[in-house]
C-alpha positions as CSV (number, residue, x, y, z in Angstrom):
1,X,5.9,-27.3,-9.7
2,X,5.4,-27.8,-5.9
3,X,3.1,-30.2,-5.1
4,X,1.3,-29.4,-1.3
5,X,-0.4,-32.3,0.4
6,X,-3.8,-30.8,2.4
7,X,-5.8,-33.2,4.4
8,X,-8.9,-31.2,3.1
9,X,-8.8,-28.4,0.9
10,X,-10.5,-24.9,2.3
11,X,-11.3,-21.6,1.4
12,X,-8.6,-20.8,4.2
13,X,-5.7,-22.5,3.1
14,X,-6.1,-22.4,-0.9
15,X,-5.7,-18.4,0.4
16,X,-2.7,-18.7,1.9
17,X,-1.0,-21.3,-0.4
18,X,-2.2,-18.5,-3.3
19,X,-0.8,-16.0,-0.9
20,X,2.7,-17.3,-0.7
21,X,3.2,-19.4,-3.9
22,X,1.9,-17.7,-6.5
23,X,1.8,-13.8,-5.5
24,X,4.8,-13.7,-3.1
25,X,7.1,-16.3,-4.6
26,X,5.8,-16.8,-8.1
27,X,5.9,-20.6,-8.0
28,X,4.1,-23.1,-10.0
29,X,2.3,-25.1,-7.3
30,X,-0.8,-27.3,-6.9
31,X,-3.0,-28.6,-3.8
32,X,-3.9,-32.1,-3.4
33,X,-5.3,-34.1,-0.9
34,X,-4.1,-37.7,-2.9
35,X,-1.9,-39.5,-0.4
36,X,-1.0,-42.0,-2.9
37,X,0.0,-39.4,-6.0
38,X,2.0,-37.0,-3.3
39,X,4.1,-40.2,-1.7
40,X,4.7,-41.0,-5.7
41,X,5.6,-37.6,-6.7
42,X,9.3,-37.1,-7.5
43,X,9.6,-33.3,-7.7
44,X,10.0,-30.5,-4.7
45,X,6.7,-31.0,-2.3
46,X,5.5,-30.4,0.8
47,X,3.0,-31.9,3.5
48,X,0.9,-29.6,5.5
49,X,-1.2,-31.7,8.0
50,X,-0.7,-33.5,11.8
51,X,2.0,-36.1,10.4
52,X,4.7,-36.2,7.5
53,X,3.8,-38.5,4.9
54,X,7.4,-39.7,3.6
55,X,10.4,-37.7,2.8
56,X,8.5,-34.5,1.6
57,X,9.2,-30.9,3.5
58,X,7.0,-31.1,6.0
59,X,4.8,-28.4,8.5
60,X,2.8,-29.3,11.1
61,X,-0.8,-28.0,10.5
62,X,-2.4,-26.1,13.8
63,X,-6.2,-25.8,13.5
64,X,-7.0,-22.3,11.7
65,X,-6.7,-22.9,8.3
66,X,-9.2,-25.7,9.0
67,X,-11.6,-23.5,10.7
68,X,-14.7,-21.2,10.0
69,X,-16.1,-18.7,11.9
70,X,-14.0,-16.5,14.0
71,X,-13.0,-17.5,17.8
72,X,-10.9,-16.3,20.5
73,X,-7.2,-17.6,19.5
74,X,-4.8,-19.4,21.0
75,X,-1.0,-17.2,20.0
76,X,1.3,-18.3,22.2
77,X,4.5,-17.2,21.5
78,X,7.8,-19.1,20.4
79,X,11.0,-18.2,19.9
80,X,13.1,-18.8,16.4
81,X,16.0,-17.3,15.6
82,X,16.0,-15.1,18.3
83,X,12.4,-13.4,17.5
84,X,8.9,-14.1,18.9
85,X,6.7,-15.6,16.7
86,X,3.3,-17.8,17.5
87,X,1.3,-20.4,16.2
88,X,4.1,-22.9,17.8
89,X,4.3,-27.0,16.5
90,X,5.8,-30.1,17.2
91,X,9.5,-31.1,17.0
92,X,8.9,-33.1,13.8
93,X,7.9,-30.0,11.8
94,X,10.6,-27.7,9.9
95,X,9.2,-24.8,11.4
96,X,9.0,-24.7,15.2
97,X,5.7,-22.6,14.6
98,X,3.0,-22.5,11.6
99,X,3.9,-19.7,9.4
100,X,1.1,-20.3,7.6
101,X,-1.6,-19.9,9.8
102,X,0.4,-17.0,11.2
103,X,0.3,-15.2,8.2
104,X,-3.7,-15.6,7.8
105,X,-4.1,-14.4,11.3
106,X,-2.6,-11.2,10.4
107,X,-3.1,-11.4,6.7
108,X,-7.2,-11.9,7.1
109,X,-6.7,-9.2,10.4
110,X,-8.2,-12.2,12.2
111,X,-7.1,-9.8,15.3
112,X,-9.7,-7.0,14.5
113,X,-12.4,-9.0,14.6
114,X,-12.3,-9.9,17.9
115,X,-13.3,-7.8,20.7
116,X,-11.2,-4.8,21.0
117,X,-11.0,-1.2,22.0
118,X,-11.5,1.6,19.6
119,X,-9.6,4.5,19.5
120,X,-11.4,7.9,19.6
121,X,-11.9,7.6,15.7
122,X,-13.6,4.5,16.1
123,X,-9.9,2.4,14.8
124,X,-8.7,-0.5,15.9
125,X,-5.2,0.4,17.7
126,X,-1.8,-0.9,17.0
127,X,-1.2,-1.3,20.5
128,X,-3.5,-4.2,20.4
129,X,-1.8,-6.0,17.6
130,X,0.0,-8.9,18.2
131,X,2.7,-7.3,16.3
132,X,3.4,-4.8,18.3
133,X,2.9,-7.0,21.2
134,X,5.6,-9.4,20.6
135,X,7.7,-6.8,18.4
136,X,7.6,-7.5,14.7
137,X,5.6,-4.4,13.4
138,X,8.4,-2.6,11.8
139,X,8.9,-6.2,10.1
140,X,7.3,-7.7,6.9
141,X,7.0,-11.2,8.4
142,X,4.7,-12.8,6.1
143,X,6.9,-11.8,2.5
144,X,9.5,-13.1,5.5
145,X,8.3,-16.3,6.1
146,X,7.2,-17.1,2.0
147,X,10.9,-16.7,1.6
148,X,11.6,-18.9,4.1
149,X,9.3,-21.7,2.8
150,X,11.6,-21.3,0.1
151,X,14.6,-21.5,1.1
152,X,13.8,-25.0,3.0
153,X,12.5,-26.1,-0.2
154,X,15.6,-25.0,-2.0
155,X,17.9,-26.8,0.6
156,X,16.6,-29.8,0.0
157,X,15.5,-29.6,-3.6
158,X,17.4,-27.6,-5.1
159,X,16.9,-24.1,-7.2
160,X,13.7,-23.2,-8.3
161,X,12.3,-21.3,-11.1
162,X,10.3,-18.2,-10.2
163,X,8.8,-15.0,-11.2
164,X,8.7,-13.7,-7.8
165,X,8.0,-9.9,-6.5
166,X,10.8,-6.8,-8.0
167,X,11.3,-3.7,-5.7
168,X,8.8,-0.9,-6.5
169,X,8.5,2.7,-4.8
170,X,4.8,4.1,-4.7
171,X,4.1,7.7,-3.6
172,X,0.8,8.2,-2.4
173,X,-0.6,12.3,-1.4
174,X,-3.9,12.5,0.1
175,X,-5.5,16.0,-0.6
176,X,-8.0,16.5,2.1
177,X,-7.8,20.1,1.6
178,X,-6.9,21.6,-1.5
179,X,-5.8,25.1,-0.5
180,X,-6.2,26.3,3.3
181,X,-7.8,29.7,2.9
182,X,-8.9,29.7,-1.3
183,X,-12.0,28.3,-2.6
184,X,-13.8,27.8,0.2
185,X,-16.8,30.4,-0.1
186,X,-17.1,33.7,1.3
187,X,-18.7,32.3,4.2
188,X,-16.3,29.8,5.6
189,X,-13.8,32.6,4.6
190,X,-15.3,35.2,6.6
191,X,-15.8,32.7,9.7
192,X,-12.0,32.0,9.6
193,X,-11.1,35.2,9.8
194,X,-13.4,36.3,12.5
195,X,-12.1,32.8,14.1
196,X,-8.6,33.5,13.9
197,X,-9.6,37.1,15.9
198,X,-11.6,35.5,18.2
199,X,-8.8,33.4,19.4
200,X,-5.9,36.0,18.7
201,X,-4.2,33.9,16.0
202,X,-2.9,37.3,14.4
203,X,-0.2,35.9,12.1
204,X,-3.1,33.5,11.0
205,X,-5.0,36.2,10.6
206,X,-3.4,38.4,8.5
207,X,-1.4,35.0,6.7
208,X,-5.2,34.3,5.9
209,X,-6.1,37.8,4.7
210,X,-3.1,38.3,2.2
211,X,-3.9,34.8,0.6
212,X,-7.4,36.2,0.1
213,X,-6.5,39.2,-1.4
214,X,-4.2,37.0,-3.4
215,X,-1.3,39.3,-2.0
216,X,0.6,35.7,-0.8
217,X,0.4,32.2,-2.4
218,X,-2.1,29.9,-0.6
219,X,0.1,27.7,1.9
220,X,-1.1,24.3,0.2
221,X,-0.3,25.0,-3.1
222,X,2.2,23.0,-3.5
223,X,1.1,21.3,-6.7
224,X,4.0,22.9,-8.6
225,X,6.5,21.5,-6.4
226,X,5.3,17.9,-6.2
227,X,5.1,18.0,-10.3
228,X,8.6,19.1,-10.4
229,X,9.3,15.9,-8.2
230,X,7.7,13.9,-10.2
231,X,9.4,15.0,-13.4
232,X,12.6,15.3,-11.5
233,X,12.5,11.3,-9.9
234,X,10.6,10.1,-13.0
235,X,7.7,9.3,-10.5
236,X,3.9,8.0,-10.7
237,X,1.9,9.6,-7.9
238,X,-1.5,8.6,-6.9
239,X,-3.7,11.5,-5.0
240,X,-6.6,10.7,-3.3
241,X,-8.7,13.4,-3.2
242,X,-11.5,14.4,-0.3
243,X,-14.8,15.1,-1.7
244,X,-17.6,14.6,1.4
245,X,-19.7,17.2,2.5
246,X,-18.7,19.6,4.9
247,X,-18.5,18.5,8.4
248,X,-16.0,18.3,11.5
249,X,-13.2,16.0,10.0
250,X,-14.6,16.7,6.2
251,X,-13.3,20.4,5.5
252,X,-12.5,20.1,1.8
253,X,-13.3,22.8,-1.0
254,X,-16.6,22.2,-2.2
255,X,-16.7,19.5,-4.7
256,X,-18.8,22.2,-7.6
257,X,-15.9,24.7,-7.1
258,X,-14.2,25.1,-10.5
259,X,-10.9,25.9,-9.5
260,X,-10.8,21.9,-7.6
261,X,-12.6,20.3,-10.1
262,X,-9.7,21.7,-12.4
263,X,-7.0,20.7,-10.0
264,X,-8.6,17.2,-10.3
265,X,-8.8,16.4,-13.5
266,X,-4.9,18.3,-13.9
267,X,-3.4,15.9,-11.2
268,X,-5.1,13.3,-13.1
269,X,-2.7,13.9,-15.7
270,X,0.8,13.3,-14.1
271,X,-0.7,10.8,-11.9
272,X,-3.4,8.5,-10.6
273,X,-6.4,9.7,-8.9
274,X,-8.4,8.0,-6.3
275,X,-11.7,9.0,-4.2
276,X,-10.7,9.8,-0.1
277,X,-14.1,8.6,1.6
278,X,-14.6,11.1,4.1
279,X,-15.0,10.4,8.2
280,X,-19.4,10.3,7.4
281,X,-18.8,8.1,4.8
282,X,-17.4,5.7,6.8
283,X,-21.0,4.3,8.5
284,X,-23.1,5.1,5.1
285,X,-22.7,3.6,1.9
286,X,-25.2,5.6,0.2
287,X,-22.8,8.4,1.4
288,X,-19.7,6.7,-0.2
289,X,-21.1,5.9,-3.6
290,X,-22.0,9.4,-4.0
291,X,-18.7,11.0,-3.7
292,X,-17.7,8.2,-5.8
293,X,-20.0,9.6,-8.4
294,X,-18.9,13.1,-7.9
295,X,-15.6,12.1,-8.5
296,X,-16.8,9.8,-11.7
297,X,-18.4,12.6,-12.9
298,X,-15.4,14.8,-12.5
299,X,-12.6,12.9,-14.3
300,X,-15.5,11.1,-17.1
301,X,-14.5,7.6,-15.8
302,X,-15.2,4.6,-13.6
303,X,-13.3,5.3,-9.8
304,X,-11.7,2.4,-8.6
305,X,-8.5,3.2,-5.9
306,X,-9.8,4.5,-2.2
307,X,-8.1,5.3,0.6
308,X,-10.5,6.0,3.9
309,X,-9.7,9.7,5.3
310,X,-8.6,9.1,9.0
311,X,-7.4,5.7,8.1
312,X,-10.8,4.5,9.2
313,X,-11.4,1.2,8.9
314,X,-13.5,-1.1,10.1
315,X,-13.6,-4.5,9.2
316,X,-15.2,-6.3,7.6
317,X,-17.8,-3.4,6.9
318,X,-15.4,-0.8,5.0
319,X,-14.5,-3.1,2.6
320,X,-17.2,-5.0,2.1
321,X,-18.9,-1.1,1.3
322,X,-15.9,-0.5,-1.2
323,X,-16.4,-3.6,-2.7
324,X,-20.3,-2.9,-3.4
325,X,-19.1,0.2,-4.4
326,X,-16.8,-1.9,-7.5
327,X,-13.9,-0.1,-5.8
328,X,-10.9,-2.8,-6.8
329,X,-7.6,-1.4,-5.1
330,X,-7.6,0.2,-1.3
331,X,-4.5,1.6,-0.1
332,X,-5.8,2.2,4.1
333,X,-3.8,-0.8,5.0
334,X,-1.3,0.7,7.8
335,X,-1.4,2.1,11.1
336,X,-2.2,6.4,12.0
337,X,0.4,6.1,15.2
338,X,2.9,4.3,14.2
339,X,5.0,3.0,11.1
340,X,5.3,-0.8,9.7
341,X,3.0,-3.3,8.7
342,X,-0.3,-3.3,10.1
343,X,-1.0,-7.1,7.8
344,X,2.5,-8.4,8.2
345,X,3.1,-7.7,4.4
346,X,4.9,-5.5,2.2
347,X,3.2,-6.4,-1.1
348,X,-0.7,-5.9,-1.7
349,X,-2.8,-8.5,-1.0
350,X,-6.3,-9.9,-1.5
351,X,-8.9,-9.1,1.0
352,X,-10.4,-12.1,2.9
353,X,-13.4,-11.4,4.3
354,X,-13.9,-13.6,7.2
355,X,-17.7,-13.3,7.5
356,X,-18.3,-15.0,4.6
357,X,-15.0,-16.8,4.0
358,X,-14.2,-15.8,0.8
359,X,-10.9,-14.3,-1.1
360,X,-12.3,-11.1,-2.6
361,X,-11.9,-9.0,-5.9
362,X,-10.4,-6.2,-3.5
363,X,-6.4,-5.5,-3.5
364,X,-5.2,-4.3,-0.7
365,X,-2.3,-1.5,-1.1
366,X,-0.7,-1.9,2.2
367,X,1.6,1.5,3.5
368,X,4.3,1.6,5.7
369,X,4.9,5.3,6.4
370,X,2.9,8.8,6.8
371,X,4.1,11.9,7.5
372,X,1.5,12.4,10.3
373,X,2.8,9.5,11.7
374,X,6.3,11.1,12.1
375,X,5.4,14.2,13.0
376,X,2.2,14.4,15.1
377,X,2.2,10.7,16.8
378,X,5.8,9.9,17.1
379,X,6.9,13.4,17.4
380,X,9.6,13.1,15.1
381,X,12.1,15.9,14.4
382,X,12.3,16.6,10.5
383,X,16.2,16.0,11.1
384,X,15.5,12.7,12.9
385,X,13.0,11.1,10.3
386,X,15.4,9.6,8.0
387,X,16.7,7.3,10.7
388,X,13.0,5.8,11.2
389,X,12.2,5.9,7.3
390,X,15.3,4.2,6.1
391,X,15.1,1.1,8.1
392,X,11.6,0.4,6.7
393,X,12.6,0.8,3.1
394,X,15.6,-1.4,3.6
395,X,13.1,-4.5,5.0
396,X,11.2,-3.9,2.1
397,X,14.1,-4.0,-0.4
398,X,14.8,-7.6,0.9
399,X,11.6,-9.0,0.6
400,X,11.3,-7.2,-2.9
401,X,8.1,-5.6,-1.8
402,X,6.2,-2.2,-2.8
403,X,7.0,1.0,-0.5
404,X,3.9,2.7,-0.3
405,X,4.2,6.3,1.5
406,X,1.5,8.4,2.6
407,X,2.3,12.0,2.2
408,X,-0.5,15.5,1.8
409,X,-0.1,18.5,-0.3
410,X,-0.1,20.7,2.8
411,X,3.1,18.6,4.3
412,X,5.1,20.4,1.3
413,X,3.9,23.9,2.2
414,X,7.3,24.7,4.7
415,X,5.3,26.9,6.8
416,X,5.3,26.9,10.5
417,X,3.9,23.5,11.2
418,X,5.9,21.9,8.6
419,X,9.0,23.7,8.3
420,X,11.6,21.0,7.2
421,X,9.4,18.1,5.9
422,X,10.3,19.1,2.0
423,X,13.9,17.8,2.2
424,X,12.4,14.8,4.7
425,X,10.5,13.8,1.7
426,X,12.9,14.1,-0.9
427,X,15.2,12.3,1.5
428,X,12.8,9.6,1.2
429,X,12.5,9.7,-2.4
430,X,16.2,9.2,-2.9
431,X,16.1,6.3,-0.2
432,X,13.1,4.5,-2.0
433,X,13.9,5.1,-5.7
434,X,17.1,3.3,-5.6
């Protein structure tokens, strides 16, 4: 067991120590604030305050894991091992900066509740993040630095028995729209068709017509195709599926059609299903808990996995709604524009809610690459999207983390827009699996 020495225990730092010791490292440890019984203490310990103690590992304590309330911080940077980090401390500490209170600034997303700029979707933006500011987005520092920790404690302790993290691969799809042209009414059918006239989108036109007539599968079908994946790589899928009311960024199949609720309940079988709160739901939590109940009602079962369409997220009010709403795993945690680690991890993660400084029941799911990302934000070639996937995987691999990737049923579809993403994603596949 590692003893730590605290000068006072806090909601703050018994999340961090939890954080690193027991979820990251899987190490027996315990919190004391007992000068006497830490000085006498023969095994593997470490002091976290202004001044070592005796011989113990010892990291100078900056102020935010003694705090409450959120203020304007200081994050100046310092350089170790050639990479720019912040939270810097005195000579005497084994650390020239706090990697504890590091990782609860992005852990807790101290950052995004400071004053900030949203983008036109109301997000915070990753060109704000301190991550991106000092370079370390595509990194997962904070599994990083646990390791770390360890490895000064195993210099000058010894080995240590563990249970830490293992290397898992977890496919996510969100389904914000079932089929492009089926399903949707005759209304919204004839509308697109006068639409695609109006604006002299002929091949859409007629591509739209001959689906109709069911003279030409419906583009994002592709439910087939990701089931042949999954029995071909041995995978376990979760879909998150769109069921809001019909507005500008909710354009789903109506929830009451058959033919969805049947698509449900059948990707339910090979895989996990979660609710996709739509764009409205996002300032109404009436609105959220009843296309949780739709889906409920749908599958026969309590809903619990969420990921926000649009990535929108707001904090702390999003999850403070999904956790009213007894949603218990959330998988939004990543960036629309870019990939890497909005949090600094690469392993899920309790949510701290800041407001009321409390560890929550929510898990966090964090991901580290979507295929709108690639395509839409970075403007990635389908050719060239290996060479930006496989770097991520690979940091994940060392830190034994979870690779979480965000893919949609009409990325499979091969037509015009996404011509070339099907072998991109079993690209990935082969990349992550192994």
């Amino acid at each position: 067991m590692v003893l730590i020495y605290v000068s006072r225990i806090t909601s703050r730092n018994n999340f961090i120590f939890k954080l690193f010791f027991k979820e990251i490292l899987g190490l027996p440890y315990q919190l004391t604030t007992q000068i006497e019984s830490f000085t006498q203490y023969q095994g593997p310990k470490l002091s976290y305050c202004r001044t070592a103690l005796c011989d113990e590992l010892f990291f100078s304590a900056t102020g935010l894991l003694f705090e409450t309330g959120i203020v304007v911080q200081e994050t100046e940077p310092v350089i170790y091992q050639g990479k720019r980090y912040f939270y810097p401390t005195h000579r005497s500490s084994s650390l020239p900066f706090d990697p504890f209170a590091a990782a609860f600034f992005l852990v807790s997303r101290y950052e995004e509740y400071l004053p900030h700029i949203k983008d036109q979707h109301g997000r915070f933006s990753s060109s704000q993040s301190l991550a991106v500011l000092y370079g370390f987005i595509e990194e997962p520092v904070v599994n990083q630095w646990a390791l770390l920790v360890l490895e000064l404690l195993e210099k000058k302790y010894g080995t240590l028995k563990r249970q830490g993290l293992t290397y898992r691969f977890e496919p996510t799809i969100d389904i914000d729209n079932a089929w492009a042209f089926q399903h949707k009414g005759f209304i919204r059918a004839g509308a697109g068709l006068i639409g695609d006239l109006i604006n002299l989108k002929i091949r859409h036109f007629f591509e739209r017509l001959f689906v109709l007539l069911h003279l030409r599968n419906d583009p994002y079908d592709t439910y087939e195709y990701q089931l042949s994946l999954t029995e071909k790589y041995g995978l376990s899928p979760i879909y998150f599926f769109l069921l809001g009311d019909f507005s500008t960024y909710d354009r789903n199949v109506p929830y009451q059609n058959k033919q969805f609720q049947s698509l449900i309940k059948y990707l339910d079988d090979i895989g996990k299903v979660g609710i996709h709160p739509s764009y409205a739901s996002n300032g109404s939590v009436l609105q959220l808990k009843k296309e949780i109940s739709r889906l409920s009602f749908i599958l026969h079962r309590e809903i619990r996995l969420s990921r926000q369409h649009f990535l929108k997220l707001s904090l702390p009010e999003t999850y403070q709604r999904l956790v009213d709403c007894d949603i218990t795993d959330d998988y939004t945690m990543g960036y629309a524009d870019r990939v890497g680690f909005r949090a600094g991890m690469a392993s899920p993660f309790f949510f701290y809610d800041l407001d009321l400084e409390i560890e929550t029941s929510l898990k966090i799911h964090p991901f580290a690459v979507m295929d709108g990302t690639l395509k839409d934000y970075m403007r990635i070639q389908p050719e060239n999207a290996l060479s930006v996937i496989r770097p991520i995987i690979e940091q994940i691999k060392k830190v034994n983390g979870t690779f979480i990737s965000v893919w949609h049923n009409e990325s499979f579809a091969e037509n015009e827009r996404w011509r070339g993403w099907r072998k991109v994603y079993e690209d990935l596949i082969l990349e992550a699996r192994t």
